[in-house]
N, C-alpha and C positions, 0 to 999 in steps of 0.2 A: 090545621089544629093550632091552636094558642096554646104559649108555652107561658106558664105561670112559675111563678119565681115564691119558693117555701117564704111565713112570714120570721121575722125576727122572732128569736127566742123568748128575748124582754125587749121591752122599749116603755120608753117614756115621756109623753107630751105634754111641753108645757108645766110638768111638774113643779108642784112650790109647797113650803111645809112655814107656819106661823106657831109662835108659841103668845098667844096672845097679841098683843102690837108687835111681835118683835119679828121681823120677818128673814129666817134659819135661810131661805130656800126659793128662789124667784123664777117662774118659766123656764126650766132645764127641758133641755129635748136630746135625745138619744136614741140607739139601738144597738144590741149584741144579735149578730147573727151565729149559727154554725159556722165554727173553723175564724172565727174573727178576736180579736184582741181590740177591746177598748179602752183606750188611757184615759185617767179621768185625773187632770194633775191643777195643783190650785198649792198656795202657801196655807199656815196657819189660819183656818177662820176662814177659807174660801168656801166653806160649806162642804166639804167631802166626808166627812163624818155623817152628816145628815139626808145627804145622797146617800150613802151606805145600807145607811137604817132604812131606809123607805125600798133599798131592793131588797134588802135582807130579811121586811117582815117585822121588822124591831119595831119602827114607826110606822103610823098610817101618815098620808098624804093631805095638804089642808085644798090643795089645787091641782087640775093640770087630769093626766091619763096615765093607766099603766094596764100594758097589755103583757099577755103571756102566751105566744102563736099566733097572735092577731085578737085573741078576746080579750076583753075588758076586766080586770082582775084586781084586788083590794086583799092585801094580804092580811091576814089578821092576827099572824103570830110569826115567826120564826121558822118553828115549825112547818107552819102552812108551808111558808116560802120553799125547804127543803123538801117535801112531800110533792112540791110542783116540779121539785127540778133544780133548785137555783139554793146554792148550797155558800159558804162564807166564809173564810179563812181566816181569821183577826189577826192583826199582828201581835197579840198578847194568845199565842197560841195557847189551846187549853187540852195541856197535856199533862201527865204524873210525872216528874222528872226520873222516880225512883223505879220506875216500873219499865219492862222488858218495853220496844217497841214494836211488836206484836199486838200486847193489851193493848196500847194507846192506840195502835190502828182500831180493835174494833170495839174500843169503850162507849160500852154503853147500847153495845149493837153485839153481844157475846154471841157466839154460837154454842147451843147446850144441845143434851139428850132429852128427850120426850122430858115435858113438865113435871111437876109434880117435888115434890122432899128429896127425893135419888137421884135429880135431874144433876149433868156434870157437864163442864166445859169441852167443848170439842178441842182441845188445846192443837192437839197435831194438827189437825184440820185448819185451824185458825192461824196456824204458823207459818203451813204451806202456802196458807193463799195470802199471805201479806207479802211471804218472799215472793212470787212470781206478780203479783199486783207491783209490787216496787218495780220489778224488772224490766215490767210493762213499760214503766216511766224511765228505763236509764238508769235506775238506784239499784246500786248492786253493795248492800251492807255487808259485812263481814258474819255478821248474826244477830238473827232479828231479836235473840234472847238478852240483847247489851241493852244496860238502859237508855231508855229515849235521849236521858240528860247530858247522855256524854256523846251525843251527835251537835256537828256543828250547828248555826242558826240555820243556812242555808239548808241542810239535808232536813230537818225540824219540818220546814215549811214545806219541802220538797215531799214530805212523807203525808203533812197534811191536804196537798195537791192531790198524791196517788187516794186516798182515803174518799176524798171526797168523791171524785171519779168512780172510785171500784162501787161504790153504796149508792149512783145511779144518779150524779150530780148531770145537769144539761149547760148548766153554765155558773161558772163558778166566779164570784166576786173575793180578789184579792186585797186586802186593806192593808196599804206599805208593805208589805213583804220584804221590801229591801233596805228599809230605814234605818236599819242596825246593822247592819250587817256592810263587813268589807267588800272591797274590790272582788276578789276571789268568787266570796260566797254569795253575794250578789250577782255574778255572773252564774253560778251552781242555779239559783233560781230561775232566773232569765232562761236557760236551757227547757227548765222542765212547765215554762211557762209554753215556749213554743211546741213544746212535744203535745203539751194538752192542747193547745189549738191545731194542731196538725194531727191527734185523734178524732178532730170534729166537733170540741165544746170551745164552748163561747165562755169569752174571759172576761172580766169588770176586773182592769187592772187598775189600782188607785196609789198614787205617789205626788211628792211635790219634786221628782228628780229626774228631769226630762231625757237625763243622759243614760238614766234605765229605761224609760220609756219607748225612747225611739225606736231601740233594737228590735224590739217584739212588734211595738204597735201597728197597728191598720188605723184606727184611728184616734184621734184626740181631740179630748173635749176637756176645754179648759175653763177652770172655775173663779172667781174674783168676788170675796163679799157677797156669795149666796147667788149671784149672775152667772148667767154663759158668756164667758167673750168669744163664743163663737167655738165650733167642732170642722177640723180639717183631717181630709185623708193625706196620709203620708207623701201621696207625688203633688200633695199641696201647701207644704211646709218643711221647712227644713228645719234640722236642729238648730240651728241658729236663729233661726227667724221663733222657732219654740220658746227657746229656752228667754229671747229677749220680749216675747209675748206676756210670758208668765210672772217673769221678772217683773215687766213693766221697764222697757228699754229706753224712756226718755226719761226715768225714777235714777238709773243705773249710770244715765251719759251726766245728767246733773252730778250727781253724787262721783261721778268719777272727775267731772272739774271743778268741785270742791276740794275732793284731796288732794291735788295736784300742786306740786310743788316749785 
């Protein structure tokens, strides 16, 4: 009997997005499996933004492939994208600051009593299952009734990770998550980044800070002006060899015997 291997979650061949002559997005190729982390790291204007949008459902694709299990798939909303599975984190998280963090777990997705003019919030119900959803992930809040605004950046993102998981996310795309955020609570992330791949979902981690990357990543795919320079597994690159990739390590040796004194 042949032993067949589950298809990637998402994947994406050859992918390229134009706005006119202006070419965002050039033959990108990837996959997110189950239990896998992908780092998608590029500076300013490497195109990671417009990767984003094309897993997220924001944008359609002008070229290339994009499968969901192995079928052929064109998302056409947002929406859609989350209804598939594949749910988006922004780094402009979109939370109420002033509001418990309970609501903001399940804004927009309440739980009520039967329909109708009399229908009420399930509040207890909704409280309990945010605190044990957190707990799932490691976050153990003091009370889920504080508002969202007075958690750190890291715990913010960390609750929008748990969120996205518990409402039946298969793989979740991260957009910087760590770009603001210190030493400390960039590390707070990086934790519940691995827990969510070690629950079984598949990550789209996106940054231009290879030294968050490393930790977590399985693999990276690195971006440059809308190109691939190529995607390596972790026992095929080192941080160093990363970090001087993305950089542009003969940009960096110039530039360092210029300033040389």
């Amino acid at each position: 009997m042949s032993l067949t291997t589950a298809p990637p979650i998402l994947e994406v061949r050859g992918i390229g997005k134009s706005y006119g002559s202006i070419i965002a997005l050039s033959d990108v190729s990837t996959s997110v499996n189950v239990g896998e982390v992908v780092c998608v790291l590029g500076d300013n204007g490497a195109g990671k933004s417009t990767f984003i949008k094309i897993l997220a459902g924001a944008h359609d694709y002008s070229s290339g492939e994009l499968f969901l299990y192995g079928q052929p798939k064109r998302f056409t909303s947002p929406r859609d994208a989350l209804d598939s599975g594949i749910a988006t984190v922004y780094q402009d998280l979109a939370v109420v600051a002033l509001m418990p963090v309970w609501r903001n777990f399940f804004l927009g997705s309440e739980l009520s009593t039967a329909g109708g003019p009399f229908a009420r919030l399930r509040v207890k119900e909704m409280k309990a299952v945010t605190t044990s959803e957190l707990q799932k992930m490691g976050i153990d809040l003091r009370d889920v009734d504080q508002p969202i605004g007075t958690l750190s950046g890291g715990e913010r993102q960390s609750v929008a990770i748990a969120r996205a998981v518990y409402f039946g996310a298969k793989a979740v795309i991260l957009d910087e998550p760590t770009s603001a955020l210190g030493v400390k609570q960039a590390g707070v992330v990086l934790r519940y980044v691995a827990r969510a791949r070690d629950q079984g979902l598949g990550v789209v981690f996106i940054t231009h800070n290879p030294h968050h990357a490393y930790p977590v990543g399985d693999k990276f795919l690195l971006l440059k002006r809308g190109t691939s320079l190529g995607q390596f597994t972790k026992s095929e690159i080192s941080i160093a060899e990363l970090t001087g990739l993305m950089a542009g390590g003969a940009e960096l040796e110039a530039l360092a015997h210029e300033l040389e004194r």
